[in-house]
C-alpha positions in Angstrom: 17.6 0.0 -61.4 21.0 -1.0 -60.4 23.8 -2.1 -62.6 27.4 -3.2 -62.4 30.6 -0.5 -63.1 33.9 -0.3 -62.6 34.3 1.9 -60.1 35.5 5.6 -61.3 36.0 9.9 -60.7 32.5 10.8 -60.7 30.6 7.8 -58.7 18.2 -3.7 -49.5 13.5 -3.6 -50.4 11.4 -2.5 -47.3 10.8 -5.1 -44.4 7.2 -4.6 -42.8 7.2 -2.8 -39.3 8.0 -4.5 -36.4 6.0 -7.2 -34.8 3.2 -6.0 -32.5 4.4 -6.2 -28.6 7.8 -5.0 -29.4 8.7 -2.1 -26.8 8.5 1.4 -28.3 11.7 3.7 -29.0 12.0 6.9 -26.6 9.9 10.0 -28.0 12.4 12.6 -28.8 11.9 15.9 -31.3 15.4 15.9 -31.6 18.5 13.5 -31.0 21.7 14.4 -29.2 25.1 15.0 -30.1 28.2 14.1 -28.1 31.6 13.9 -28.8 33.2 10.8 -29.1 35.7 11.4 -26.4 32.8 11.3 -24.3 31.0 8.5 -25.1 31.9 5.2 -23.5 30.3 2.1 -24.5 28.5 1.8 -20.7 27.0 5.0 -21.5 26.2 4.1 -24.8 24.7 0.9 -24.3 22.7 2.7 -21.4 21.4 5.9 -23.1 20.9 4.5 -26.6 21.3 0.9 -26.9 19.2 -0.5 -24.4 16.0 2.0 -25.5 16.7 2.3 -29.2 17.3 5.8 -29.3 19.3 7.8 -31.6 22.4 9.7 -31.3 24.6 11.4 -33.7 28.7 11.2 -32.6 30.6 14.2 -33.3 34.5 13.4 -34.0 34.1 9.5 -35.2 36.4 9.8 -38.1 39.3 11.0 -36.2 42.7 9.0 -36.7 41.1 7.4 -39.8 43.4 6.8 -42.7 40.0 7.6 -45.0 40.0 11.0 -43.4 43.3 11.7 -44.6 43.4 9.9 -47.8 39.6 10.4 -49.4 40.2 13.9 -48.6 41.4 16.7 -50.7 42.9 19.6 -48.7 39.8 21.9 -49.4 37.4 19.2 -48.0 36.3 17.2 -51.2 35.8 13.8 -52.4 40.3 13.0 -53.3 38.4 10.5 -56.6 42.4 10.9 -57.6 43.1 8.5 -54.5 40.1 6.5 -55.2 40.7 6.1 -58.5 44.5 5.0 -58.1 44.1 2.5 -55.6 40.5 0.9 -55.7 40.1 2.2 -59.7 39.7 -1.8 -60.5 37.1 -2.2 -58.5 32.9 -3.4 -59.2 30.8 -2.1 -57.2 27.0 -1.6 -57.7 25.1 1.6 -58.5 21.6 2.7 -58.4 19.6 5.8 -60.0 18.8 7.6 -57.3 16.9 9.9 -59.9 14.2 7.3 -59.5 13.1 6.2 -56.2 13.6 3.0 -55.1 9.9 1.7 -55.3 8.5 -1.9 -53.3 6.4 -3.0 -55.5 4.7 -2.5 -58.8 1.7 -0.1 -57.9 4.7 2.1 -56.9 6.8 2.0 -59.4 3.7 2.5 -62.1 2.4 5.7 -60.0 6.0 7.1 -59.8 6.3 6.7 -63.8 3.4 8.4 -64.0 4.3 11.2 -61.9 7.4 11.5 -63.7 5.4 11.6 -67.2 3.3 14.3 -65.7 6.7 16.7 -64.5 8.4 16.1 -68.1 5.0 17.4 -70.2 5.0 20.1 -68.4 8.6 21.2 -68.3 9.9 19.9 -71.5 12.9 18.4 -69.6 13.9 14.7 -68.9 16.3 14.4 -65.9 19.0 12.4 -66.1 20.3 9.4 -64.0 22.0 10.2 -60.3 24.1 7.6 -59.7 24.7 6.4 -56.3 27.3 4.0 -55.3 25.6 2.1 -52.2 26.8 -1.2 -50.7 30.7 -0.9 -52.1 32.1 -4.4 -49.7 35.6 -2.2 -49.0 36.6 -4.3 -46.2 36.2 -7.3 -47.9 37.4 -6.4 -51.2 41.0 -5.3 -49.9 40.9 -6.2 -46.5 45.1 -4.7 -46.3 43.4 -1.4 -46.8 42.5 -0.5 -43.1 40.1 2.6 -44.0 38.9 2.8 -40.9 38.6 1.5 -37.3 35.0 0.4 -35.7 34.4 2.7 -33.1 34.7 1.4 -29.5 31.2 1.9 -29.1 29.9 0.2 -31.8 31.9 -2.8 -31.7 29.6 -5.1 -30.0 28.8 -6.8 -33.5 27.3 -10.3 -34.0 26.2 -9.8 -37.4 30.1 -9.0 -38.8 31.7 -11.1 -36.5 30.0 -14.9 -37.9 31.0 -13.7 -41.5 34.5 -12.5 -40.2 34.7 -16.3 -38.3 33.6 -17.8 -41.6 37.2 -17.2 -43.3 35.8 -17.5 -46.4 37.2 -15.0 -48.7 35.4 -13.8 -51.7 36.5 -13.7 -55.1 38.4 -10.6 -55.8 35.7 -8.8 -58.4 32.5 -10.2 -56.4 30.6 -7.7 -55.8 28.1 -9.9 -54.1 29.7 -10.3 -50.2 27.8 -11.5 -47.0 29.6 -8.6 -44.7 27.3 -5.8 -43.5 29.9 -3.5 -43.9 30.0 -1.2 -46.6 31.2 2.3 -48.2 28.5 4.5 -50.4 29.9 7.0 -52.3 27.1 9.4 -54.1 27.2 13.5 -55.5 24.8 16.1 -54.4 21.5 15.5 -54.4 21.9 11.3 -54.5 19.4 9.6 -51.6 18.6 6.8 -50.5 14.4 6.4 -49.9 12.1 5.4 -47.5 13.2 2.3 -45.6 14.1 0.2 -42.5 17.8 -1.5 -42.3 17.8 -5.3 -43.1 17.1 -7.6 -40.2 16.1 -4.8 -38.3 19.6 -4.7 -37.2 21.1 -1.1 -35.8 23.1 0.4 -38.0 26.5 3.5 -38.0 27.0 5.9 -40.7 30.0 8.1 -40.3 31.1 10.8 -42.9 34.2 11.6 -44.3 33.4 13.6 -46.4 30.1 15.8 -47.3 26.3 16.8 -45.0 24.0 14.2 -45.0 20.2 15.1 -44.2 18.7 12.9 -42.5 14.9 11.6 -41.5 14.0 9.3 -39.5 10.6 8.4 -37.9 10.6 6.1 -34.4 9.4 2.7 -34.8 6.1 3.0 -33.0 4.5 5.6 -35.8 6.0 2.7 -38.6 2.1 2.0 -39.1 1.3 5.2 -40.3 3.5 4.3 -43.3 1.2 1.6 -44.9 -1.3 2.0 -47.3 -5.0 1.6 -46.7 -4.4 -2.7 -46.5 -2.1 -2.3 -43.9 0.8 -4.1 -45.9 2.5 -1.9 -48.4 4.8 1.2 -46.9 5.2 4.2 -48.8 8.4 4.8 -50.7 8.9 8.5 -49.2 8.0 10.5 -46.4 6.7 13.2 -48.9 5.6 10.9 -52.0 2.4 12.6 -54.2 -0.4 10.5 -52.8 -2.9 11.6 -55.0 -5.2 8.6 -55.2 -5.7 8.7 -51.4 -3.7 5.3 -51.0 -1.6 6.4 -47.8 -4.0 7.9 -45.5 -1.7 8.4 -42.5 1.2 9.7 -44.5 0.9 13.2 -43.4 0.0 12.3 -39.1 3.5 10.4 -39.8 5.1 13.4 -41.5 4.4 14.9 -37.9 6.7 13.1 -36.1 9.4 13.0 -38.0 13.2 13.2 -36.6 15.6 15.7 -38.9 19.1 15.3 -38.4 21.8 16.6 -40.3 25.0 15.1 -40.4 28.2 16.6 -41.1 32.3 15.5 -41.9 33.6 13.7 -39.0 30.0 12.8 -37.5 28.8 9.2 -37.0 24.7 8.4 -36.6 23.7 5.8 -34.5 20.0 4.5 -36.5 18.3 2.2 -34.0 16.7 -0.9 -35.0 12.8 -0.1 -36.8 13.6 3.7 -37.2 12.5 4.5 -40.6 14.5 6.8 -42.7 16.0 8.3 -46.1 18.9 10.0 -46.3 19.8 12.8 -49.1 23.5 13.7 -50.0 23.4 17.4 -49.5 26.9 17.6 -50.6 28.8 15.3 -52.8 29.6 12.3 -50.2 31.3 9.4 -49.2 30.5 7.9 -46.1 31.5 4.3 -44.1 28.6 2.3 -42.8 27.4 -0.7 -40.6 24.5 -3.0 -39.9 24.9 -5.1 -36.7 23.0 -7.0 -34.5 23.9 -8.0 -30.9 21.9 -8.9 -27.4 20.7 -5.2 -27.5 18.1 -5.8 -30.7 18.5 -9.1 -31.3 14.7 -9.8 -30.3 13.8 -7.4 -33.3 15.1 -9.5 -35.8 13.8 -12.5 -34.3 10.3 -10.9 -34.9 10.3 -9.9 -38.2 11.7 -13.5 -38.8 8.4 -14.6 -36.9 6.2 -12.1 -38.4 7.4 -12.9 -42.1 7.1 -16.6 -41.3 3.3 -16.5 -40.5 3.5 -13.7 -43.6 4.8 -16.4 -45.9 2.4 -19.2 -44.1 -0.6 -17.2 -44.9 0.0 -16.8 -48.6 0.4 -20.3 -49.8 -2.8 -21.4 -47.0 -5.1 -21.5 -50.2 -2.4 -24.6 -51.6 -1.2 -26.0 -48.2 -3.2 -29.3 -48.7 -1.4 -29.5 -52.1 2.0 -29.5 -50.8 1.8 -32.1 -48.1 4.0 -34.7 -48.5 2.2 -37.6 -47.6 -0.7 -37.0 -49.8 -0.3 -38.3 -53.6 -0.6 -35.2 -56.1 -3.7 -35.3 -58.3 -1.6 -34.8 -61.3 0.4 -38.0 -61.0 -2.9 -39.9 -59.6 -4.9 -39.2 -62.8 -2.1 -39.9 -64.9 -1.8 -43.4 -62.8 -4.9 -44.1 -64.0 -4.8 -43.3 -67.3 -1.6 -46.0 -67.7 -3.9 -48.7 -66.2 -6.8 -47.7 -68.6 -4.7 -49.0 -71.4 
């Protein structure tokens, strides 16, 4: 569920996996870290880019004016700051207390499951409210929070809104930047997905650990259900009817990162992943596309096509344009009959 607040102290669904023939991701256990000071973009583009791998940068966050002003001297979330200069401000929430399901079937077995934890503890858990998606940038774009890594600046995806110049009004909260800030307490998550587009995407932390998981693209099938259309909503859901028979051989290759204050993950594009706040957190993120992965989100555009093709095959002949709709032609008739 996600709902519109004003913005206070306190607090995109699943594409399919990638089209077959796309080049797999690096196998790896484990992803590095490196300092920022000694990552250049040649290496980056090199090492991590060009094969999709991950890398967690250690350091991102330093010189930011977030680091300084989100933060309280002992390390926590300043909401005093936040509150006093973006107070005004609508963002979107979602109850992270309930997972973000695709579809239906999903969402009916999770009720289910949650019917089945409150009989037998007597106790109802409340909402977790995660602010995800908050446009910063856009909304106040004098406030310079932050400044895009060198290494991450190769963006095509930011850079045709930014040449747009079309400002949004100032409470939207709906913006067409891929830039955003999420702002969530302990124990807030995001579930089970792949980023939008397939683009790459950056998280860097100001404050707060992040767990991560994230599974390489070339195990994505193991996600689906026994179809082979409908990906599970966690690495770990309760499959009890059998539904996800690969879950646990994809459980097996997972990639468990965790990410602390001043670190910046690099997600390539078709990693699947959820994130948990371990701490309260607030966090500055990017999707972005460029020469790199650009042929990702070409096929998933391709692959959703045919997708879209194949569902309306059984009414094709019906929408043809030069072919007269029965409707009208019986109703032609029936004038004439008079």
């Amino acid at each position: 569920m996600c709902v519109q607040v004003v913005l206070t102290a306190g607090d995109s669904g699943a594409p399919p996996p990638a089209e077959p023939g796309l080049a797999p991701a690096a196998e790896t256990s484990s992803i590095p870290r490196l300092p920022a000071s000694e990552l250049s973009y040649a290496r980056f583009c090199l090492e991590f880019m060009e094969p999709n791998a991950p890398v967690l940068v250690e350091g991102a966050t330093e010189g930011w004016r977030a680091a300084v002003d989100w933060v309280t001297p002992c390390g926590a979330i300043d909401f005093d700051f936040l509150r006093q200069h973006f107070g005004h401000a609508q963002v979107m929430v979602t109850d992270t207390a309930r997972c973000e399901c695709h579809n239906q079937q999903q969402q009916q077995q999770q009720e289910e499951e949650e019917e089945t934890r409150a009989s037998s503890t007597l106790l109802t858990p409340g909402p977790l409210w995660y602010c995800k998606d908050w446009h910063l940038a856009a909304f106040d774009p004098q406030y310079q929070a932050y400044r895009c890594p060198s290494f991450f600046f190769d963006d095509w995806l930011n850079e045709l809104y930014d040449a747009r110049e079309q400002p949004q009004p100032q409470h939207d909260v709906r913006t067409a930047d891929y830039r955003f800030v999420y702002l969530g307490a302990k124990g807030t998550s995001t579930s089970l997905h792949s980023d939008v587009l397939r683009s790459f995407s950056w998280s860097a932390n100001v404050v707060g650990c992040k767990l991560w998981r994230l599974l390489p693209p070339q195990y994505s099938h193991l996600l689906l259900d026994l179809h082979g259309r409908i990906p599970a909503w966690d690495f770990f859901a309760e499959d009890l009817e059998g539904l996800y028979p690969r879950l646990e051989e994809a459980r097996s290759h997972i990639v468990t990162v965790v990410q602390h204050p001043g670190d910046a993950i690099f997600v390539p594009s078709g990693w699947w992943h959820t994130v948990e706040n371990v701490d309260d957190c607030i966090s500055i993120n990017h999707n972005w596309l460029n020469g790199h992965n650009v042929h990702w989100t070409w096929a998933l555009l391709r692959l959703e096509r045919r997708q879209a093709e194949e569902g309306i095959e059984d009414c094709r002949e019906l929408c043809r344009q030069d072919r007269p709709s029965p409707f009208f032609r019986k109703l032609g008739h029936f004038g004439r009959g008079r």
